[in-house]
C-alpha positions as CSV (number, residue, x, y, z in Angstrom):
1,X,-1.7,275.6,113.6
2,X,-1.9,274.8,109.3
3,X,-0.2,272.1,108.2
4,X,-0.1,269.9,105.4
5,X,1.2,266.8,103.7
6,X,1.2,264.0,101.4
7,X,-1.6,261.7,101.0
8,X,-4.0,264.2,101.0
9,X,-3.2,265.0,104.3
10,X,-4.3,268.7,105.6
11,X,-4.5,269.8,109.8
12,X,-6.5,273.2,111.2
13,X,-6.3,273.3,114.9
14,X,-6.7,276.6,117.2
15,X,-6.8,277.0,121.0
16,X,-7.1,280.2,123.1
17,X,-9.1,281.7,126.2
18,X,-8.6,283.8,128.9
19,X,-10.0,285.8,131.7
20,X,-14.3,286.9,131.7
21,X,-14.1,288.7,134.9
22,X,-11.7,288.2,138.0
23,X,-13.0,285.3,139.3
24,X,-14.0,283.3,135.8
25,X,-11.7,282.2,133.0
26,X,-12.4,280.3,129.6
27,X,-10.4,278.2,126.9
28,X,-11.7,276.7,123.8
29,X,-10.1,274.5,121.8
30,X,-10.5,272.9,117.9
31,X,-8.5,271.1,115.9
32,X,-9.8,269.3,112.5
33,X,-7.3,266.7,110.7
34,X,-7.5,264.7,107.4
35,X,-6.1,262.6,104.7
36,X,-6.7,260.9,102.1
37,X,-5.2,258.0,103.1
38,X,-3.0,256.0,100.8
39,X,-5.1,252.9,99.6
40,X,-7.2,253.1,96.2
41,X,-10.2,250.5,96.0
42,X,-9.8,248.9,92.0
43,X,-13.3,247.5,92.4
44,X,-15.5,250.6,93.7
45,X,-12.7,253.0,91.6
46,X,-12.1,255.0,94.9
47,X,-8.7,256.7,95.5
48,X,-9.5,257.8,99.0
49,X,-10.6,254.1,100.4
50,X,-9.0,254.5,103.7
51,X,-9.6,258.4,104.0
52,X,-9.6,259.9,107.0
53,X,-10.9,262.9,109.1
54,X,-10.8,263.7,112.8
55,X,-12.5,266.9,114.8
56,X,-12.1,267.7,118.0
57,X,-13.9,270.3,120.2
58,X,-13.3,271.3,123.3
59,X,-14.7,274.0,125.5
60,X,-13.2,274.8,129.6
61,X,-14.6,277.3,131.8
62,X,-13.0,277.5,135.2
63,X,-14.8,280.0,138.3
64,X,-13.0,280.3,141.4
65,X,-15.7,282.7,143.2
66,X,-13.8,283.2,146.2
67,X,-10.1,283.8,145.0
68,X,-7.7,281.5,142.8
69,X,-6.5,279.2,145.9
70,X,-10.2,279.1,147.4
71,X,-13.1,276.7,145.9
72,X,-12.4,275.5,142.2
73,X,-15.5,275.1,139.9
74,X,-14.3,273.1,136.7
75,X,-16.7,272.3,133.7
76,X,-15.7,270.9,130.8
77,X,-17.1,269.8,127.3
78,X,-15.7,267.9,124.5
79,X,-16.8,266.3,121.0
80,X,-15.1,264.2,118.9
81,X,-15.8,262.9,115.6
82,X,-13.8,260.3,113.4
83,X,-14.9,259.0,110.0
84,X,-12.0,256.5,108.5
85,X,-12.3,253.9,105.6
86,X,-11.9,250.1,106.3
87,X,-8.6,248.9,107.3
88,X,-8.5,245.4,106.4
89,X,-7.0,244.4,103.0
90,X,-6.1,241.4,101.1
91,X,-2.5,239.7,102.1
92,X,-1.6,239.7,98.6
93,X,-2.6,243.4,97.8
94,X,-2.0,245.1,101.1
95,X,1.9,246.6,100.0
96,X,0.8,247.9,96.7
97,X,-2.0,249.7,98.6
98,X,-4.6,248.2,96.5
99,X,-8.1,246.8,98.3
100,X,-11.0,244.9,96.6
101,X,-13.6,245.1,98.5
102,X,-17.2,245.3,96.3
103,X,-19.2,246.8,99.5
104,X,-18.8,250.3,100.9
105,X,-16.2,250.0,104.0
106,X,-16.4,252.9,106.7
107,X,-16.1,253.4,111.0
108,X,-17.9,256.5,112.0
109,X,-17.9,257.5,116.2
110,X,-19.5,260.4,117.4
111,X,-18.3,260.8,121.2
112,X,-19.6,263.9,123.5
113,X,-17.9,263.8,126.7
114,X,-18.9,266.7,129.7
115,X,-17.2,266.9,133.3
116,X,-17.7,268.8,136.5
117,X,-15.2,268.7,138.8
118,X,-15.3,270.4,141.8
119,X,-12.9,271.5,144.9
120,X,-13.2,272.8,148.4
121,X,-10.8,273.3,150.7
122,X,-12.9,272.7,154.2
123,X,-9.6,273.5,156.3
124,X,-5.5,273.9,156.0
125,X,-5.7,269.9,156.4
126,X,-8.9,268.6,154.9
127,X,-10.3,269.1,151.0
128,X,-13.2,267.9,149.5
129,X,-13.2,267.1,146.0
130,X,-15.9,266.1,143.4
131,X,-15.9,264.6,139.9
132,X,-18.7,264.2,138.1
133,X,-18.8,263.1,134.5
134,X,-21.3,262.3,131.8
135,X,-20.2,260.6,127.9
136,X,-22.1,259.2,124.7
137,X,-20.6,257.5,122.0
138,X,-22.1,256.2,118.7
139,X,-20.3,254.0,116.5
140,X,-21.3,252.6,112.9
141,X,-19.1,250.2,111.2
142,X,-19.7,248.9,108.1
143,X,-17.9,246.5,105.7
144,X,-17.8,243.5,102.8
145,X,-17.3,240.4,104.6
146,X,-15.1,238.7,102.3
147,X,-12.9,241.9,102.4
148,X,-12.8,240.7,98.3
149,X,-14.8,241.8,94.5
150,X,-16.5,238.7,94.9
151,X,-20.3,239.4,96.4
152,X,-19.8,237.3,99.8
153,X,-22.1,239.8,101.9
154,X,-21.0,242.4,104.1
155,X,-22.2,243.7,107.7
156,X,-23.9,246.6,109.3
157,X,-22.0,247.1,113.1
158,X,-24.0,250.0,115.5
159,X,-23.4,250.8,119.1
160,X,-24.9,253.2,121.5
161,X,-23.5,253.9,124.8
162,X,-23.6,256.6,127.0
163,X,-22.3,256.7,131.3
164,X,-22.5,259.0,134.3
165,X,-20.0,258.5,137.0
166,X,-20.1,260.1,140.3
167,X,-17.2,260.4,142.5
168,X,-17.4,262.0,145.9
169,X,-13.7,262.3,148.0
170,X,-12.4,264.0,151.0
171,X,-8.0,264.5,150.9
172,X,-6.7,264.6,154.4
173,X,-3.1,265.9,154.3
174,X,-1.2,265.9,157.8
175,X,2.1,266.2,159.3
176,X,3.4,262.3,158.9
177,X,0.0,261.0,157.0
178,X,-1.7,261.7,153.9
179,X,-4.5,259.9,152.8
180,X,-8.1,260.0,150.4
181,X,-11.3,258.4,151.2
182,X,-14.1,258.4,148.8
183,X,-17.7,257.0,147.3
184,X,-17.8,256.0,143.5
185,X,-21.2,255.1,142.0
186,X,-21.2,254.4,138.0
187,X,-24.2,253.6,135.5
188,X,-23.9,252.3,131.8
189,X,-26.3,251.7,129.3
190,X,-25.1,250.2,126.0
191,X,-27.2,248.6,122.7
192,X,-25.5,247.1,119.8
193,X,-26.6,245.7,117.0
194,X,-24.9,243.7,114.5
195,X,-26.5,243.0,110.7
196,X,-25.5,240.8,108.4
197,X,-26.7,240.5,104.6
198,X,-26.4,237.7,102.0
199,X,-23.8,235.9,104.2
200,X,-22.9,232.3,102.2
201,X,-23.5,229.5,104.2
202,X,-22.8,225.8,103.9
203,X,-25.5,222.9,104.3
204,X,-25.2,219.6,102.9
205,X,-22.8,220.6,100.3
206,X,-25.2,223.6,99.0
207,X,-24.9,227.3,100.1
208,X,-26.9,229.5,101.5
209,X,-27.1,232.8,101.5
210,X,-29.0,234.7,104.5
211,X,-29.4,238.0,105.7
212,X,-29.6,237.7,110.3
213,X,-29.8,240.5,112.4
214,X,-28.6,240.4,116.6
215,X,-29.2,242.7,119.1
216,X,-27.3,243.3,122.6
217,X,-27.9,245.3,125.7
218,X,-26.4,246.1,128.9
219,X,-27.4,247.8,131.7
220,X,-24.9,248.4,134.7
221,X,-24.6,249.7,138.1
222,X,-21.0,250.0,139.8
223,X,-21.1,251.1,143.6
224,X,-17.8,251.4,145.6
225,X,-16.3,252.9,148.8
226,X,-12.6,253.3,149.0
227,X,-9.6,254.7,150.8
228,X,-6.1,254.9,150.9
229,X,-3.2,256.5,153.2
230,X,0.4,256.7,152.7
231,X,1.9,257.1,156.4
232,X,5.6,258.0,156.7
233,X,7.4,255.4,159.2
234,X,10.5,257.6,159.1
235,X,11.9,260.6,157.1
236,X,12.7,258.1,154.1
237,X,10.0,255.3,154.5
238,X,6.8,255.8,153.8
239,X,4.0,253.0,153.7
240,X,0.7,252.8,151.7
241,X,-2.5,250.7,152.3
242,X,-5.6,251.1,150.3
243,X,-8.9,249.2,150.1
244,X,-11.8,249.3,147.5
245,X,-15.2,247.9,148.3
246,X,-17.0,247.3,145.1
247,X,-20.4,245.8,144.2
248,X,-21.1,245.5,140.0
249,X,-24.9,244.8,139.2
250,X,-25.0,244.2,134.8
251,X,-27.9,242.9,132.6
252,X,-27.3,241.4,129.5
253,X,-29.9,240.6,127.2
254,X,-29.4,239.6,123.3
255,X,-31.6,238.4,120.5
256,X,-30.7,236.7,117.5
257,X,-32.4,235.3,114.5
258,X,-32.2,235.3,110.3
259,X,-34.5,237.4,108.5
260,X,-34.5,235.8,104.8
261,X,-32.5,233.1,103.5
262,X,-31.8,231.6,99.9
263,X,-30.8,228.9,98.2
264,X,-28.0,229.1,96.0
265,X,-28.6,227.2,92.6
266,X,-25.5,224.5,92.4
267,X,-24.6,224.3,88.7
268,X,-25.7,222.0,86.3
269,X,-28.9,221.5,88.8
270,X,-32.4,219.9,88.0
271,X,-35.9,221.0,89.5
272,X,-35.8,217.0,90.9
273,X,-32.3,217.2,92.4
274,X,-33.4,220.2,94.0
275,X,-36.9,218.5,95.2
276,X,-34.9,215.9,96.4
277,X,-32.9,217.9,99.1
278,X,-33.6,216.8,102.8
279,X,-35.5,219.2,104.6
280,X,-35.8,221.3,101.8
281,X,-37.3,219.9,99.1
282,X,-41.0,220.4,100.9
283,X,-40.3,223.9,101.2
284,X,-39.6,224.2,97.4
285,X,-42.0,221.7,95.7
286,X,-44.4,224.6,95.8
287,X,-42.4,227.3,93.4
288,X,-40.4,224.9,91.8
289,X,-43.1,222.7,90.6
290,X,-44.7,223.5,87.0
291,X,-41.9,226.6,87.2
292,X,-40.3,227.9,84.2
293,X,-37.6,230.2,83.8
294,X,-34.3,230.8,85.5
295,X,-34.1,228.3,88.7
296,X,-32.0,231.1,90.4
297,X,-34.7,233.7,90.2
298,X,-37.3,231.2,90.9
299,X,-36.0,230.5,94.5
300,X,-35.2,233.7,95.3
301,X,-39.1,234.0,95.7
302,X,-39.0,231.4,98.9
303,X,-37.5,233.3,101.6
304,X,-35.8,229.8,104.3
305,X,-35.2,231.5,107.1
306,X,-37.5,229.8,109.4
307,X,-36.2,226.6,107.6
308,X,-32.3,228.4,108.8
309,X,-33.6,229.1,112.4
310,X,-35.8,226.0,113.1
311,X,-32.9,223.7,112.3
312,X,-29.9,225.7,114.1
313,X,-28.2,226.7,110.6
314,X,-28.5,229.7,112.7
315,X,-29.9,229.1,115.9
316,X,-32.3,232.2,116.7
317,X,-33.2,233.0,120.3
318,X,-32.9,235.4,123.1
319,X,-30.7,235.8,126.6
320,X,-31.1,237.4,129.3
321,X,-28.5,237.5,132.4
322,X,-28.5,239.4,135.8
323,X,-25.9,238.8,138.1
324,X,-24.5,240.7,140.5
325,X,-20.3,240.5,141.9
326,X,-18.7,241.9,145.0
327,X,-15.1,242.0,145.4
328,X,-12.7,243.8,148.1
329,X,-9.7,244.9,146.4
330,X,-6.4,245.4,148.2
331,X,-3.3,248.1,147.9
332,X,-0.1,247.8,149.8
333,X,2.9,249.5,148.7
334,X,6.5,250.5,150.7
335,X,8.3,253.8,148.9
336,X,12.0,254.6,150.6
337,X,13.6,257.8,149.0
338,X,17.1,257.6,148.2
339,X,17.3,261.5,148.3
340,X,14.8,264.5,147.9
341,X,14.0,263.8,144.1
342,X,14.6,259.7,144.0
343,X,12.8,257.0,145.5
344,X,12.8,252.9,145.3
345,X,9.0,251.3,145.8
346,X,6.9,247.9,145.5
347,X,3.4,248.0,145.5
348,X,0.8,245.3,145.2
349,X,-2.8,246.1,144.0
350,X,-5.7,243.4,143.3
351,X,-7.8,244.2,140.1
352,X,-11.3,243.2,138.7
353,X,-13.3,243.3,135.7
354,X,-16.7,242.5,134.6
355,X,-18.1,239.6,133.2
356,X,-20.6,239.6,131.0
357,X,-22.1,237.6,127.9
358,X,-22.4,238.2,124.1
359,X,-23.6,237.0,121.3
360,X,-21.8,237.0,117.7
361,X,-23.4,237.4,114.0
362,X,-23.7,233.3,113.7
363,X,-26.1,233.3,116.8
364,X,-23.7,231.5,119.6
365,X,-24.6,233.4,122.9
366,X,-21.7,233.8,124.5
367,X,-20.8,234.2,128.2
368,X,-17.6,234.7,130.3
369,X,-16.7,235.1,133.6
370,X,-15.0,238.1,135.4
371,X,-11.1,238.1,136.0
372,X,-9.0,239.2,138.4
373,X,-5.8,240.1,138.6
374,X,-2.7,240.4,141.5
375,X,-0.3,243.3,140.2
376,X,3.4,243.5,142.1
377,X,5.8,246.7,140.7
378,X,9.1,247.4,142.3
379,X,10.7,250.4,140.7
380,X,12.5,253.2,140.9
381,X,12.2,256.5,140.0
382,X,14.6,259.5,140.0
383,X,17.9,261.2,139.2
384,X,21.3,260.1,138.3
385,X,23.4,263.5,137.7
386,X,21.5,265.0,135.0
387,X,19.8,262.0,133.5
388,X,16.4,261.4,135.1
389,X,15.5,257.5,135.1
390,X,12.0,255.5,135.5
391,X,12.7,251.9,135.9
392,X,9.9,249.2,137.0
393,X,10.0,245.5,137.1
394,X,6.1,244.0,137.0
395,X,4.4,240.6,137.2
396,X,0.6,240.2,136.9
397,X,-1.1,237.3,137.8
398,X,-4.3,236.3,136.5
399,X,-7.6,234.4,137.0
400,X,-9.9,234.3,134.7
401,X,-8.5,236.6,132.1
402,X,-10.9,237.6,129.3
403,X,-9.2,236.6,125.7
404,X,-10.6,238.3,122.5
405,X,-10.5,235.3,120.3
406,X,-11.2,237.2,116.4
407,X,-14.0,234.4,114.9
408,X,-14.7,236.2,111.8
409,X,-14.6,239.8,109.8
410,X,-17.4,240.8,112.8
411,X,-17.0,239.6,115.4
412,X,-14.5,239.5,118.3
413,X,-15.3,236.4,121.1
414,X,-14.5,236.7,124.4
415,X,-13.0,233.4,126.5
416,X,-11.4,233.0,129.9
417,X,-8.2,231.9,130.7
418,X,-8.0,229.8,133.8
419,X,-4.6,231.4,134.6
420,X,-2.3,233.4,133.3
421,X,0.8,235.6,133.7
422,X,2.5,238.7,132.3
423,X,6.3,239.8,133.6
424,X,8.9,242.2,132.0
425,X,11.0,245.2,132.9
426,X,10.9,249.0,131.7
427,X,13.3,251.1,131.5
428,X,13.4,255.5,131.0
429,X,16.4,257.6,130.5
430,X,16.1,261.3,129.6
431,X,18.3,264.2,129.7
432,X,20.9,267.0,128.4
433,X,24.0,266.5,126.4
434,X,24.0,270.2,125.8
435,X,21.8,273.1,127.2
436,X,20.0,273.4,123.8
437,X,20.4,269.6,123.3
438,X,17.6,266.9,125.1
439,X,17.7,263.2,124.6
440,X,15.5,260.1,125.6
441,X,15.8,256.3,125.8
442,X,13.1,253.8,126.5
443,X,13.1,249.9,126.4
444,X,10.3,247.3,127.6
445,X,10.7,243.5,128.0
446,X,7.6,241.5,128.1
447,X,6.7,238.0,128.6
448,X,3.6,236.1,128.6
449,X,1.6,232.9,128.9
450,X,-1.6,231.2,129.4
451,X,-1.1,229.1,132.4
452,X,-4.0,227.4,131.7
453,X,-6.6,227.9,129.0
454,X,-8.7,225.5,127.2
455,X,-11.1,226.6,124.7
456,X,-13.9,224.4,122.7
457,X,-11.7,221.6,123.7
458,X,-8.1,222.9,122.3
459,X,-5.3,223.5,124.7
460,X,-3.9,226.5,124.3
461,X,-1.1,226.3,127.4
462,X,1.9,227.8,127.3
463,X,1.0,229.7,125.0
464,X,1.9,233.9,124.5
465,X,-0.9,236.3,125.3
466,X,-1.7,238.1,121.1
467,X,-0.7,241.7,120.5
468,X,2.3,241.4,123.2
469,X,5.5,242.0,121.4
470,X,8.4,241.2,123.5
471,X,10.4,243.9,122.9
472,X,9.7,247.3,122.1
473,X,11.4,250.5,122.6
474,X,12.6,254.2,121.0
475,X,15.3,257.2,121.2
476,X,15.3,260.2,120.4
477,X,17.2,263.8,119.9
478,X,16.1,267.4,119.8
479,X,18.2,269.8,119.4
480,X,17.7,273.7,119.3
481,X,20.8,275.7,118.1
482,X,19.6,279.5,118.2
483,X,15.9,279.7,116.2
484,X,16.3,276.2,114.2
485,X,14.9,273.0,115.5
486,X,16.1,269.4,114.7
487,X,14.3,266.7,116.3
488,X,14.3,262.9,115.5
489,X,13.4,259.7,116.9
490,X,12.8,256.0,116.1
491,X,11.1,253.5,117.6
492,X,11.1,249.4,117.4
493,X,8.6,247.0,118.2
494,X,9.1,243.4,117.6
495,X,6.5,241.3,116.2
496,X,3.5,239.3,118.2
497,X,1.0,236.8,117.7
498,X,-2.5,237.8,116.8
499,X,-4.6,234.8,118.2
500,X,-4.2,232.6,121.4
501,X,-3.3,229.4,119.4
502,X,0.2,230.9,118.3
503,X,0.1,230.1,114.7
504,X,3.2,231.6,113.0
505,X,1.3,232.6,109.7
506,X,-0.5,235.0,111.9
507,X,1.9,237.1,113.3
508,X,2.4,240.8,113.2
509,X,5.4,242.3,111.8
510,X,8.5,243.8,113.3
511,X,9.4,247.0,112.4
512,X,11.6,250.8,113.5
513,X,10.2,253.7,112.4
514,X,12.4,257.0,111.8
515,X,10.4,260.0,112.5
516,X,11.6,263.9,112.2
517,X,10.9,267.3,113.0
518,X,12.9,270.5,111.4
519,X,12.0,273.9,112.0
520,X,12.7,277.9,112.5
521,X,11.1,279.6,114.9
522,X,10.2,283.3,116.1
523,X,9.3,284.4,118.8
524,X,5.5,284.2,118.1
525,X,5.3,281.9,114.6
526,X,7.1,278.8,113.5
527,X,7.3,276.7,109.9
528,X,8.4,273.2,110.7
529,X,9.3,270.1,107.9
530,X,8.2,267.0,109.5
531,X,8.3,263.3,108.2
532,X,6.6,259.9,109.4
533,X,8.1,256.5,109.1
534,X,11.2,257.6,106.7
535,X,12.4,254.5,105.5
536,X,8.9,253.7,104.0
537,X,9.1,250.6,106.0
538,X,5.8,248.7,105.5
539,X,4.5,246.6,108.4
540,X,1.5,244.3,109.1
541,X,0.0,245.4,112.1
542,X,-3.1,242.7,112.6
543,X,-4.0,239.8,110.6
544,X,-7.1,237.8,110.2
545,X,-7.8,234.1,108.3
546,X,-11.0,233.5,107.5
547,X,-10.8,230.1,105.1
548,X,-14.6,230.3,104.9
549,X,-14.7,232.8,102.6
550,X,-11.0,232.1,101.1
551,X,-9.9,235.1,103.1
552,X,-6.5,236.4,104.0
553,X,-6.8,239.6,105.3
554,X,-4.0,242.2,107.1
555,X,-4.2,245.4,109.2
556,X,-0.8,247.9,107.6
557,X,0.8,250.7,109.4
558,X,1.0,254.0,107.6
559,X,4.0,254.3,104.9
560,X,6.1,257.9,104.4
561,X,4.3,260.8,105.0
562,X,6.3,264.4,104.7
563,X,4.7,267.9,105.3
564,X,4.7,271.1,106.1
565,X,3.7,273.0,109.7
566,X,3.2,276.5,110.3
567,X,2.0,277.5,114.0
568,X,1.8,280.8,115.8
569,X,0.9,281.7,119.3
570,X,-0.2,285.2,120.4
């Protein structure tokens, strides 16, 4: 595949394998994507701010050593790489595509990702089946604070993680009963570290400005058991019942403290007004007295942050936390089929997830409790005439919910919800007006609340969940009259909050975007037109207020794009 568009925006991708011998077979797989991006900095001069490039390498090899329906060796290996400017921008600049920022803004990840999964049939009715996985990832963000030309410090983000997993299951498939019971054992390591430099802040009506650097680490052990059967009561009933055992060992540790801090000259200031400072003015008195010269350049000499972490300004210090959770989760589900290819079913399931703690670039350590969910689907999925339909009503209750509250350009705080609850309804239609003509409809309904949820004091019940539109949904057409290929679609999503407390100057945008595909096609190449978002609707996607730092910053969705395709398959 070649392709090519505006915005700078260029794809290479290629995939092909085949047999080695009779018993082993290859594919490899590589696909490399860029743009531009449409944003210009004015203060760095940068026309390719929010540039963009994406690589992706993949690599299968597949032995079957004793015949193609016989034992199943599959190895995988994948990289990807993504290097993307900063997406934040000022309100007031975002739809002129203009940012401001006076530090370099960038999100590098690096992931490596290899799997072994393997398959033995032991009998006609028993199969053993392991997956075994390993990943890495490292991300580096970087970015100005203030998001602004003004020199309000920016921050250095860096995350290490890497997992193995280990799954281990036997499939039992009989007459009236099939059913899976396994062992899962998973280990993650992660370290993170979050700098900060010349970050203003405030203390008794001066400013600071201090440079603070925080590390966190997790170590963590998963074990679980499981199993699950469907049984068939009659011809059209069939029942499920599952049960996970699982036992979650983590270790969080953190450290925080500042690494230099100055005082910021107020104007129009005296060496004696400065003296005078509580708290301070003994940690001056030894530059400033008899000093001569700028005042500014003076101070910068006496470095305050022991002054910064002694007094909590910034309240250095370390964490560590081992605990260790065990939870039996539950699956119960009834399926009745309507005919051979449509069935009606309600399932509960019980989920879980880790607590954990944190701590953020202003030195709070931060912990929060695991929550757990109770999940109920009833559904139905199937066939009406031609038209194939997915339909599902859901409720999810839940306990504890972990809330990413945004606190600043960094960092991302995590609270729990004493209760909570998510319902809605989705809806799939797909199917043929013509032979050469498909179709598809989709529509979700959501709604949520915080049943209860109090945080630092402020009562945030009743409240919507952020980043859960209401209602979202799409159509589309594609049609293929001889060699020529027409294909559009649109889709809607109504607009959300983006915090917890509901405010309705931080809300998302609602927007439809028209996409669409044209092409000719032989039987081995194809050239295709194609167009994103063709109304050149622009749409907020995330906002963040940061009054600190005078800050109104939003996240925008990508405006028109058209380009060209040209693929071939041999």
């Amino acid at each position: 595949l070649l392709g090519g568009g505006e915005a700078g925006s260029r794809q290479y991708a290629l995939a092909g394998g085949g047999p080695i011998s009779e018993n082993l077979s290859f594919r490899l797989t590589g696909d490399f994507n860029e743009t531009d991006g449409q944003v210009s900095n004015s203060t760095r001069h940068d026309d390719e701010w929010q540039s963009q490039k994406r690589q992706l390498g993949r690599a299968k090899l597949l032995w079957t050593p004793f015949g193609e329906h016989n034992t199943r060796l599959l190895f995988s290996a994948q990289r990807t790489e993504l290097n993307e400017g900063s997406e934040l921008l000022r309100e007031e600049l975002a739809e002129k595509g203009i940012a401001t920022d006076n530090e370099d803004g960038y999100f590098t990840d690096e992931t490596d990702v290899y799997s072994l999964n393997v398959e033995v049939p032991v009998s006609d009715t028993l199969r053993f089946v392991s997956h075994t996985s390993y990943a890495t990832t490292n991300q580096i963000r970087q970015g100005d604070y203030d998001v602004g030309p003004e020199d309000r410090g920016f921050f250095i983000n860096e995350t290490f993680y890497d997992n193995y997993s280990q799954e281990f299951r036997l499939h039992f498939d009989q007459v009236r009963w099939r059913a899976v019971a396994g062992l899962y054992g998973f280990d993650e390591d992660l370290y993170a570290s979050a700098l900060t430099r010349r970050l203003p802040y405030a203390f008794q009506g001066l400013e600071l400005r201090a440079d603070a650097d925080s590390f966190q680490a997790r170590e963590g052990r998963t074990y679980a058991i499981f199993g699950e059967i469907d049984y068939d009561l009659t011809e059209r009933w069939t029942l499920t019942a599952g049960l996970r055992h699982e036992r979650n060992k983590p270790t969080d540790t953190g450290f925080f403290e500042a690494t230099q801090g100055t005082l910021i000259v107020p104007d129009g200031a005296t060496v004696d007004e400065l003296l005078s400072i509580p708290g301070l003015g003994s940690l001056l008195s030894p530059v400033l007295s008899g000093a001569s010269g700028p005042l500014q350049t003076v101070l910068d000499q006496v470095n305050l942050a022991p002054f910064i972490n002694q007094t909590g300004l910034l309240p250095a210090g370390g964490y560590q936390i081992e605990s260790e959770h065990e939870q039996t989760l539950p699956k119960l589900g009834l399926r009745y089929a309507l005919t051979d290819h449509s069935n009606v079913f309600l399932t509960y399931t019980q989920g879980y997830r880790n607590g954990g703690a944190q701590v953020t670039t202003e030195g709070v350590v931060n912990e929060f409790d695991p929550e757990f969910t109770d999940n109920v689907d009833l559904g139905y999925k199937g066939y009406w005439g031609p038209v194939r339909i997915s339909a599902n009503l859901f409720h999810v209750q839940w306990t504890d919910q972990q809330v990413r509250i945004r606190s600043n350009t960094v960092d991302r705080v995590i609270k729990n919800a004493g209760e909570s609850e998510l319902y809605g309804a989705e809806l799939e239609l797909a199917g043929k007006l013509l032979s050469n003509l498909d179709w598809y409809f989709n529509t979700g309904y959501t709604q949520t609340e915080f049943v209860e949820f109090n945080d630092d004091e402020e009562d945030l019940s009743g409240n919507e969940f952020p980043y859960a539109p209401k209602y979202t949904g799409g159509a589309g057409l594609s049609w293929r009259p001889g060699p020529f290929l027409v294909d559009v679609n649109l889709g809607r999503t109504e607009a959300s909050f983006t915090d917890p407390q509901n405010q309705e100057s931080e809300k998302t945008d609602a927007y439809t975007l028209v996409n669409m595909k044209l092409g000719y096609e032989w039987d081995h190449y194809g050239i295709y037109a194609y167009g994103r978002n063709l109304t050149d609707e622009f749409y907020v996607t995330d906002r963040l207020n940061l009054d600190s730092v005078g800050l109104r910053g939003v996240v925008v969705g990508e405006r028109r794009i058209i380009g060209l395709q040209l693929e071939g398959k041999f």
